[in-house]
C-alpha positions as CSV (number, residue, x, y, z in Angstrom):
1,X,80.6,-68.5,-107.5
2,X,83.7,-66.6,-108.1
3,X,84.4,-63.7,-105.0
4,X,86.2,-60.5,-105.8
5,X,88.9,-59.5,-102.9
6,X,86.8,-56.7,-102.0
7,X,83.7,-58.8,-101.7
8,X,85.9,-61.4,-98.9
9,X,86.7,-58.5,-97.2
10,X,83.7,-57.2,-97.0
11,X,82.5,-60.6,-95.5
12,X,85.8,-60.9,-93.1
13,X,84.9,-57.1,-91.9
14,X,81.1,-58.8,-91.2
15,X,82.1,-62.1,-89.5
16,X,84.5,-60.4,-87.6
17,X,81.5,-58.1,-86.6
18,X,79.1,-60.5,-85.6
19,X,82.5,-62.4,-83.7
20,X,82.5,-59.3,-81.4
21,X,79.2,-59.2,-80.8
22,X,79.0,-62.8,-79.5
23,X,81.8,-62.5,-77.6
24,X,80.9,-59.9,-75.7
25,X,77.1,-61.5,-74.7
26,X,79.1,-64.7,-73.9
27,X,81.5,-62.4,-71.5
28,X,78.8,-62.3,-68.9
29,X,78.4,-65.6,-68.7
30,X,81.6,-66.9,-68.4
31,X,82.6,-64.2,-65.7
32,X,79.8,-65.5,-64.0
33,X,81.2,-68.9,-64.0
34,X,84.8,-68.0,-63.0
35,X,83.5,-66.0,-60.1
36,X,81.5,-69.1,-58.4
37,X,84.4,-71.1,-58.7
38,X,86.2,-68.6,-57.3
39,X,83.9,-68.7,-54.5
40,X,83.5,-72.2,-54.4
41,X,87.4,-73.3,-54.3
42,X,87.8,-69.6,-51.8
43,X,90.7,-68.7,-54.4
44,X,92.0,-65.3,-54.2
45,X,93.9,-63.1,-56.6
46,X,97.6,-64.4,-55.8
47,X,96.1,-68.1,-55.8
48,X,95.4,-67.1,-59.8
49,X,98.6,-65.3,-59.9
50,X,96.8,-61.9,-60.6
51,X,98.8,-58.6,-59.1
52,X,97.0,-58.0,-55.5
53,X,96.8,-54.0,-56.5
54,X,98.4,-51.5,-58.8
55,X,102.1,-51.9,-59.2
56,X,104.3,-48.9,-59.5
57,X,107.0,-48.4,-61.4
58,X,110.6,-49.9,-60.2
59,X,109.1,-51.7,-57.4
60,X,109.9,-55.7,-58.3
61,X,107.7,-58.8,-57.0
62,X,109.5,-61.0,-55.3
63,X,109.5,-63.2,-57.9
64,X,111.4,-61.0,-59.7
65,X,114.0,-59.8,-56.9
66,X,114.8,-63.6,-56.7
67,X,117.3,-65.7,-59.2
68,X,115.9,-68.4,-60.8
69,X,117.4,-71.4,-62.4
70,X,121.3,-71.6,-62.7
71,X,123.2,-68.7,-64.4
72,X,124.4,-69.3,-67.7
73,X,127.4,-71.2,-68.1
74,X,130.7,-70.1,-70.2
75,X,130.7,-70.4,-74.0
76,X,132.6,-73.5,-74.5
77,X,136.2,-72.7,-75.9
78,X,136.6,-74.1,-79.5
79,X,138.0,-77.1,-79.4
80,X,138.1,-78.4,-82.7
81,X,138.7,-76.3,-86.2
82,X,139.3,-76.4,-89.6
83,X,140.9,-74.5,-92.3
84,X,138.1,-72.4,-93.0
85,X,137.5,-70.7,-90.0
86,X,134.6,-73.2,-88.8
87,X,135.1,-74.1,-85.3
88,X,133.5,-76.4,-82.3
89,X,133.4,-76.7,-78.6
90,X,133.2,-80.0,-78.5
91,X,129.4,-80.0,-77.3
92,X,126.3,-80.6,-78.3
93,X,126.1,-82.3,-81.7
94,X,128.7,-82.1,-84.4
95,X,128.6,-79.6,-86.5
96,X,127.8,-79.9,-90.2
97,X,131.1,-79.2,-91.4
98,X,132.5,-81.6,-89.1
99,X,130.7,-84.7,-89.8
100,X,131.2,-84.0,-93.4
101,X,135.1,-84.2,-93.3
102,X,134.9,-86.8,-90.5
103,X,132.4,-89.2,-93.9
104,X,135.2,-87.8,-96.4
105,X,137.6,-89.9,-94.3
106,X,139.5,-86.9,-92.3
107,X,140.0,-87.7,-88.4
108,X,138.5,-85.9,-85.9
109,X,142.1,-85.6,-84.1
110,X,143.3,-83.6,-87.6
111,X,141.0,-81.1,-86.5
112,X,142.0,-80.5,-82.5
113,X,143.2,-77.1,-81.8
């Protein structure tokens, strides 16, 4: 049986329908069984990383006043280039360019800057 476009969305427009509809009866239920576990492992709002009350604006957590991980280091100064303007640091994988001149027999040396 052959559907027209207007017939499928006519059936998405359903299904997504009755998809809202189920959600929200199974919404009670699974508050329900978020708030006895809640009360069975005594977790509180911070313990599920939920805000403790209304933020206002420009006020920072103190997650967020704090620095995490290690800044970001320096681009890397190009080390190695070619005729054509391509150029490389020297880290993290070779570059395309590079391992093609390095399999046409050119030197990686021919290329230091």
């Amino acid at each position: 049986m052959t559907k027209t476009y207007a017939q499928l969305k006519k059936q998405i427009a359903a299904l997504s329908q009755q998809a809202e509809t189920l959600r929200r009866k199974e919404i009670a239920d699974v508050v329900a069984r978020i708030k006895e576990a809640i009360e069975a492992y005594g977790l509180t709002a911070e313990d599920l990383g939920l805000q403790a009350g209304p933020r206002r604006a420009g006020r920072k957590t103190a997650a967020a006043k704090r620095k995490t991980g290690r800044s970001r280091a320096a681009a890397a100064q190009p080390r190695y280039r070619d005729g054509s303007g391509n150029v490389w640091g020297g880290r993290g994988p070779r570059p395309r360019w590079l391992r093609e001149a390095i399999a046409a027999g050119h030197s990686l040396e021919e290329f230091a800057v």
